[in-house]
C-alpha positions in Angstrom: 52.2 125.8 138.2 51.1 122.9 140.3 52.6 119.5 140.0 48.8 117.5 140.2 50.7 113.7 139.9 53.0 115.0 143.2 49.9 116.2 144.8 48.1 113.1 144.2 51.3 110.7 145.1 51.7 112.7 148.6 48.1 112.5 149.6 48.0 108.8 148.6 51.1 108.5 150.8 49.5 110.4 153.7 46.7 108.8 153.7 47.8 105.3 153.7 50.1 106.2 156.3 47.5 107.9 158.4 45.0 104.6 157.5 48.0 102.4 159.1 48.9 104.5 162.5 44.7 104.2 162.6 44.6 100.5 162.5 47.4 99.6 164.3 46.7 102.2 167.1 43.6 100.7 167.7 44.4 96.9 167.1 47.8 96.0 168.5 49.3 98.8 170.6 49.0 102.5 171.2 52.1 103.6 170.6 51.8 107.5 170.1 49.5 109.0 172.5 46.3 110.2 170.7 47.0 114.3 170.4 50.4 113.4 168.9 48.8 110.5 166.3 46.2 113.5 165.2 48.4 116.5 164.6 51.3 114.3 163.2 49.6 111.8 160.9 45.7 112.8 160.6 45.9 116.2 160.2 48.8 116.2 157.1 46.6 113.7 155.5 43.3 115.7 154.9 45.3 118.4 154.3 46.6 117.0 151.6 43.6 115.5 150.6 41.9 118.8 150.7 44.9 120.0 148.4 44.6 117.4 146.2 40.9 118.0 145.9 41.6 121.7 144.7 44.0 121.3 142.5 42.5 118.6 140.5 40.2 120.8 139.6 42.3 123.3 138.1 42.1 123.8 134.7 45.7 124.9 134.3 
């Protein structure tokens, strides 16, 4: 059994985090070259989102 509300709290977390590195990446400073910004932060988030996408619609 899937926890949906954990689902939904980590992507919400990932993606806000990922929405941040984004912004601040391109505004201020690069601080984390661009490969290492992608798998670390980008990548986990629309994972998760993706995730979050298929259990939601699960019935169960």
């Amino acid at each position: 059994m899937v926890d949906k509300e954990s689902w939904r709290l980590t992507t919400l977390l990932l993606v806000v985090l990922s929405l941040i590195v984004f912004l601040v990446q391109r505004t201020s400073w690069a601080v984390f070259d661009t490969v290492f910004e992608v798998c670390i932060f980008h990548i986990p988030a629309l994972f998760g989102a993706a995730l979050n996408v298929k259990f939601s619609g699960d019935s169960a």
